[in-house]
N, C-alpha and C positions, 0 to 999 in steps of 0.2 A: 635562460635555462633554469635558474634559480626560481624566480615565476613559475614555472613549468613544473616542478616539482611540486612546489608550493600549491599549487590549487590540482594538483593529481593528492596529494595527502590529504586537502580540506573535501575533495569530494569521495574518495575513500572512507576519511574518519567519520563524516555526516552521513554518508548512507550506509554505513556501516551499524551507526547509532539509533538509525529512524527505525521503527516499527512498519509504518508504509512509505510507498515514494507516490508522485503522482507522477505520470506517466500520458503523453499524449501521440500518440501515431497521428495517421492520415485520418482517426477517426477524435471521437472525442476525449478529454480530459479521464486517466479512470486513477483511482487507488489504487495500487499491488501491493500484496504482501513479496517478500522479496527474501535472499541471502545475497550477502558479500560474497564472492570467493573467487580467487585468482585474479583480482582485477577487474570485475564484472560487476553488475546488478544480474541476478538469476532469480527469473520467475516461472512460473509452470500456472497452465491454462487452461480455457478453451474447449475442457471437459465437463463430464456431467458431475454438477457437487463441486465444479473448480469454477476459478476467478476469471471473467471473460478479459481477454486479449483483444480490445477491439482496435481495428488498424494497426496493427504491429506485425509487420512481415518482414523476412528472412531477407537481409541487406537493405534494408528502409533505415530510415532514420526515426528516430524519437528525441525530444524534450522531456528532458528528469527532473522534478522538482523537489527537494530532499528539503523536507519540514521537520521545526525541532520535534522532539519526543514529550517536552511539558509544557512546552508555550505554543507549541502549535504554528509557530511563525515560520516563515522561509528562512532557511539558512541557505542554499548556493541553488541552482539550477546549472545543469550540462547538458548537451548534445550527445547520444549516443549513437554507436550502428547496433543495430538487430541482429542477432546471431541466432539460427533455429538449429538448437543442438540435433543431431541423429541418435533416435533411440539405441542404445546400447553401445555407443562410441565411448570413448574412455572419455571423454569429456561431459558427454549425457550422464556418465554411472559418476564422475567426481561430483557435477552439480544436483542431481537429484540425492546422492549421499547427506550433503548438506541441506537441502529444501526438504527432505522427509521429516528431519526432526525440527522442524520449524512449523510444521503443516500440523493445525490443531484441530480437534475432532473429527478426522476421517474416519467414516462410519466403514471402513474397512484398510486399517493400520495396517494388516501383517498383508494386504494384496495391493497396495497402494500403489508402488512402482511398476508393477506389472501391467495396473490401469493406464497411469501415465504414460505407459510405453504406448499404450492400442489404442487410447483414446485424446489422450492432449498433447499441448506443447512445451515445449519447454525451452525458456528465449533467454539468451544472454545479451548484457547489455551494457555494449563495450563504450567507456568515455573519449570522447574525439580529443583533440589536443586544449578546448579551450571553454571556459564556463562563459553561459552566456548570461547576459545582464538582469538582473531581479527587476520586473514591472513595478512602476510605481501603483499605479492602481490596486486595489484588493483582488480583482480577479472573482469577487463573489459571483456564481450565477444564481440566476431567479430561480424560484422554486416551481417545480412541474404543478399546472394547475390540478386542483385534489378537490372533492367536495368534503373530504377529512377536515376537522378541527381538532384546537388542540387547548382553546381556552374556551368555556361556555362562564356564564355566571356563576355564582358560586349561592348554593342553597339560602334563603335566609336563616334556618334554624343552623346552619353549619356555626359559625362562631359562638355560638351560646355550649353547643355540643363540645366545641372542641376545649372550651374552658370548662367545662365539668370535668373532662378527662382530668385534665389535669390540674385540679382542686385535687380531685379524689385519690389521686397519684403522691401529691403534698402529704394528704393526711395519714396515709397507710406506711410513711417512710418513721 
């Protein structure tokens, strides 16, 4: 029982802390931005200008993976169920209360909820009784193939350039 409690406060305090969770449904690995509240992870989706929801449906399950905030590393992973709250139930108006002032530049603040109501979703996500085990592996994936770069050479006049800057920067101090 003691257990029990014990990793219901370590995945509260940790997702409570994180800025995103990673989050994986039936479809693939995504980021959410998220609030704590009542017990839950609450996300909102699935709309136009919102964060997509992929594979996450209403009594499915999901895998939570709550990474620190400065090191970036795993702190706990859970198992949740899916809760797709109903627009305007007292439960949709408690969690969108809290996920509105969380939600950063919405190019329309003062209708925002009203969007959310006609166009997205909004999913709680409730912790099952037991964390599941941290993978030892990294878990890196490959990167989508890109004809983008992001290192070319570097000019030859560039270092001669860039030590003028700052000579010239010396001498005017």
């Amino acid at each position: 029982m003691t257990s029990h409690r014990l990793d219901q406060a370590l995945v509260e305090e940790a997702t409570k802390k994180s800025g995103l969770i990673w989050v994986r449904g039936d479809g693939p690995e995504q980021a959410l931005w998220h609030v704590w509240h009542e017990g839950a992870a609450h996300v909102v989706g699935d709309g136009p200008g919102e964060q997509p929801l992929p594979g996450l449906v209403d009594g499915g399950a999901a895998e939570v993976t709550v990474r620190s905030k400065d090191k970036g590393g795993r702190l706990v992973a859970w198992t949740a169920v899916v809760r797709e709250l109903a627009p305007g139930s007292e439960a949709w108006e408690a969690a969108v209360g809290e996920l509105k002032g969380k939600r950063l530049n919405a190019p329309d603040a003062e209708r925002m909820t009203d969007r959310w109501a006609r166009e997205c979703r909004v999913l709680r996500l409730e912790p099952r009784d037991t964390l599941t085990d941290l993978p030892d592996a990294s878990l890196a994936a490959a990167p989508v193939p890109s004809p983008a770069i992001t290192r070319r050479p570097a000019p030859a006049a560039l270092p001669r350039l860039l030590l003028k800057r700052r000579a010239g920067r010396r001498r005017r101090r």
